[in-house]
N, C-alpha and C positions, 0 to 999 in steps of 0.2 A: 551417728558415729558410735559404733562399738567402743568400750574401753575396759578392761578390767579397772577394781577402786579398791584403793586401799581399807582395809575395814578403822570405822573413826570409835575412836576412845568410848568405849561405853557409859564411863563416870559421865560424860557431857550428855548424856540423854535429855533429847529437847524436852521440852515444855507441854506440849501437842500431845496429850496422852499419856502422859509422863508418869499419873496417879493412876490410882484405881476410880471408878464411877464412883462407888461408893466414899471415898474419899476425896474426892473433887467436891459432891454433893453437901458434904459435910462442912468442908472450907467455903465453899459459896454461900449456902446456909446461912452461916455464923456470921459473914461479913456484909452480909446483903443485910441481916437482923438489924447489925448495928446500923447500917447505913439509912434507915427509914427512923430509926429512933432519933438519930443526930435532924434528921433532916424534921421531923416533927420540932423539936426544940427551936432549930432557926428561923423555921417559917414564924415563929410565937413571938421570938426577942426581934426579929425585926421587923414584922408586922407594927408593933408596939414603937418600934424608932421610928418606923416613916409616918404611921398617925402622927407622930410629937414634931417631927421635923419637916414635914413636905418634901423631903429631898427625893430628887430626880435619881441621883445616885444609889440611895438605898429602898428606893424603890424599884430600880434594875436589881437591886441585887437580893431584895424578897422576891421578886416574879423567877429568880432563876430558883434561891431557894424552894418556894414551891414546884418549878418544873422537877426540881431535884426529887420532892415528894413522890409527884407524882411516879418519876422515874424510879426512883428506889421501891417502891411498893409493885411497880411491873414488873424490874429486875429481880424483889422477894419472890413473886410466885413463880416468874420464868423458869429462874435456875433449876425448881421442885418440881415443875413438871418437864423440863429439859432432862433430867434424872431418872424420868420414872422408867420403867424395863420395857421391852419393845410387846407390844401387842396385835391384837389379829390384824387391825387396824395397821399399825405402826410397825410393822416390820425390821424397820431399822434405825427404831426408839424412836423417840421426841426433844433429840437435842437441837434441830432445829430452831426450838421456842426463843432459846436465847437470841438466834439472832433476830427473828423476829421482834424482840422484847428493845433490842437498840437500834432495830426501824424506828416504831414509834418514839424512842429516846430524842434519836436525830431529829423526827418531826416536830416533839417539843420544843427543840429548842430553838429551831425556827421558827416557831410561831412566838418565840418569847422575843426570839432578836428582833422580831419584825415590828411589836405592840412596844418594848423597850426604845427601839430607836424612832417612832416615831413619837411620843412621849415626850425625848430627850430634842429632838427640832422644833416642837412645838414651844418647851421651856428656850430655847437658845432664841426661837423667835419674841418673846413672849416671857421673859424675864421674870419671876417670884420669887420674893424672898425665903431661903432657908431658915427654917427654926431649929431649936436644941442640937446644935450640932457634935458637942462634947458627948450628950449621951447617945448619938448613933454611933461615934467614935469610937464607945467603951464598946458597944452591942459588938462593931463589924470587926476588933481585935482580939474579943475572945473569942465570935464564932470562925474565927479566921485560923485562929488557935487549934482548935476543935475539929475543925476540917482537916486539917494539915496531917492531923494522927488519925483520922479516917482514909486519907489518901496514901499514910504509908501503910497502913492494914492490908487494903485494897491490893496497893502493888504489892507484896510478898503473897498476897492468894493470888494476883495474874501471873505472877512469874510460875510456879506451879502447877496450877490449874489451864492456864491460857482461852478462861471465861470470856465469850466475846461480849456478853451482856457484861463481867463485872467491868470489862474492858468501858462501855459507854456508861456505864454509872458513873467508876471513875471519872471521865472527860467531861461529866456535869459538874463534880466537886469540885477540879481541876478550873474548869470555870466558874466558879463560886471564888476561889481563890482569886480569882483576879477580879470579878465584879467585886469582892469587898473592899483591895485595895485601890480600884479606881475609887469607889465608893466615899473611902476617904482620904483619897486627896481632894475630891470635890468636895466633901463636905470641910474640908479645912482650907481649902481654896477659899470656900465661902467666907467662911468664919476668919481667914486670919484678911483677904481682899475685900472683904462684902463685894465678892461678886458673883453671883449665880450661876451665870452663866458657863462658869469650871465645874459648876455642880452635872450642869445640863452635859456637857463634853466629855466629861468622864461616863455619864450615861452611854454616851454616841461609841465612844469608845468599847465600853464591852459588849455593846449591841454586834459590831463586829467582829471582838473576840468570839463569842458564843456563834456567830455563821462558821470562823475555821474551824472550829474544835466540832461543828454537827457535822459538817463534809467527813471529818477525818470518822470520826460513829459509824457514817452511812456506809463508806468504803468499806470498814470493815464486816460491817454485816453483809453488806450485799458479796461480799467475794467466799463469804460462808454458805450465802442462800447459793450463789452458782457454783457451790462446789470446784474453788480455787484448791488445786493440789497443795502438798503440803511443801513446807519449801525446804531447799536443795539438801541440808543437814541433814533433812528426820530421812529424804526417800533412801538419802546414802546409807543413812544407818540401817534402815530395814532392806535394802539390797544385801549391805554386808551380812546382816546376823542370817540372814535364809538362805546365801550362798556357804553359811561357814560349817561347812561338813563335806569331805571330797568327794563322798559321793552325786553333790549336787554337780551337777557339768556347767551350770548358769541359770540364771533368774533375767525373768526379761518382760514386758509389756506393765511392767507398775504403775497401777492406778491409786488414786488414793485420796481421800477429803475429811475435813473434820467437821462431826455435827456435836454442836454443845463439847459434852464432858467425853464424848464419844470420836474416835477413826477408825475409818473404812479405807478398808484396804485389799485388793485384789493382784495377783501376778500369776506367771505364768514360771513351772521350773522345770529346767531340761534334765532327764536321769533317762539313764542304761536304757536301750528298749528291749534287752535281752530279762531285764528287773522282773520280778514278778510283784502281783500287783499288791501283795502284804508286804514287800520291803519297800516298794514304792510309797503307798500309803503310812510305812513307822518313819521316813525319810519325810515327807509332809507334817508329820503332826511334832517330832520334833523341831523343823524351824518352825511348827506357828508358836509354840511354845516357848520359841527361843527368839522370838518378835514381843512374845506378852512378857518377858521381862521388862522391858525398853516399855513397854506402850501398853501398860496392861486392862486399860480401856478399847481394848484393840479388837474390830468385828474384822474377821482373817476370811481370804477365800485365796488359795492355793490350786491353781491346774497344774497336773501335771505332763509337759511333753515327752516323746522319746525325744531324744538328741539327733538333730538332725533329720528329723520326719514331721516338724512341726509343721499344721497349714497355716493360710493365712487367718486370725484371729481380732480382726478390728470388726467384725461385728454390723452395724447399721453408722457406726461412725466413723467408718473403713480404718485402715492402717494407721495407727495415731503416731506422729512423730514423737520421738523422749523431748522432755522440756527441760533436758540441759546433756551434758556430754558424760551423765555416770549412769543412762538410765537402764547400762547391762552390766551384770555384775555375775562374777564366775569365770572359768577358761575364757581367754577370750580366742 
């Protein structure tokens, strides 16, 4: 369905290309840094607690710390080569790599829920006693501490940037956060019931947090790697800003995906067929320009129709239906 769209507030410019590459690159950079340094220290202090203690619990919650290592040192080089400028090769960059980089993320942590929860059955079968549990206590409330100001870093560069890799780093610390505080209830279960067994269950327990939180990772990479369009705000916003000049008569077939720090974006715009083809063309390069304020990570490709002489243009994947009711914008 046709619809003319009101043009949406420009101050709300989504997220999705919101910076520049270069400044995306920069806030990833810095937060990915810190996040392999935090995650180096946690793997140390509670490596050190589960020696002392045996526990089930903080032993779930070193295996995630280390998944986290691992994660944050893929997420470190992802985002830098997710940045780098497009090549012979790479045509249309390498932002990809990020979502690639929270592929593997999500597989870690599957593999961690999988070795964690059978660990945690085996103790529930098979009962051991917890040692030192006051000093895993102190370990899992500072590193708990520590995270928590990692996790607000993180979300002020996703909100920003809309990093799909910071996005799964994130959802490892986020799960850290709850394996430390299963971690100690079990370990105070222990200590204040002598019973183990709460040690072991609190394991069993974020064995299956860490399965929700990898599904939600994987989701989002994979609708980055198939090139999921961008959603309904941003296509509106960029209908409006290339329809906004009367000389355009309408904008129509928008295509559009985000790679990494990077969107790709194609349409089609109807003008005068009487135009000649240097007003035609200053009428193209001002909306892409007037698209790169909003998105200025933004790779642009603009066709121009006559109005009303347009043929059909869907290409090898025939006539694509719009995926929602603003997907023409202009006279209508």
């Amino acid at each position: 369905m046709d619809k003319t769209t009101s043009k949406p507030d420009k101050a709300s410019a989504p997220r999705v290309g919101g910076l520049a590459a270069a400044e995306t690159a920069a806030l990833t950079a810095r937060v990915t840094r810190l996040s392999v340094v935090l995650a180096l220290l946690l793997v140390a202090a509670k490596a050190a607690a589960w020696f002392y203690s045996g526990s089930v619990g903080m032993l779930a919650s070193l295996g995630d710390s280390a998944l986290d290592l691992v994660a944050a040192m893929t997420t470190f080089f992802a985002v830098r080569y997710a940045a780098a400028p497009p090549d012979d090769d790479h045509r249309f960059g390498h932002g990809k790599a990020e979502a690639f980089a929270s592929l593997v993320q999500a597989g870690l942590v599957f593999s961690s829920a999988a070795l964690i929860g059978r660990e945690a059955i085996d103790h529930l079968l098979h009962p051991s006693p917890v040692q030192a549990q006051i000093y895993g206590i102190i370990v899992l409330v500072v590193s708990t501490a520590a995270v928590v100001g990692l996790v607000w870093a993180q979300t002020r560069v996703l909100s920003q940037t809309g990093s799909v890799a910071v996005h799964g780093d994130r959802a490892h610390y986020l799960a850290d956060i709850v394996c430390n505080v299963a971690a100690m209830v079990g370990l105070a279960g222990a200590l204040l019931f002598k019973e183990p067994r709460i040690d072991a269950a609190a394991g069993l327990f974020v064995a299956g947090w860490l399965v929700w939180g990898a599904v939600g990772v994987f989701r989002e990479a994979a609708a980055q790697l198939m090139d999921r369009e961008l959603g309904p705000e941003d296509r509106d916003l960029i209908l409006s800003l290339a329809a906004d000049d009367p000389a355009v008569l309408g904008v129509h077939q928008l295509r559009s995906r985000a790679s990494g720090p990077f969107v790709h974006m194609q349409m089609h715009m109807e003008l005068d067929p009487l135009m000649t083809l240097s007003d035609a063309h200053r009428i193209v390069v001002a909306a892409e320009r007037r698209i790169l304020e909003a998105f200025p990570a933004a790779d642009i490709l603009i066709h121009a129709d006559p109005d009303g002489q347009a043929e059909p243009h869907g290409g090898a994947f025939g006539e694509l239906e719009p995926p929602n009711h603003h997907e023409r914008a202009g006279t209508p």
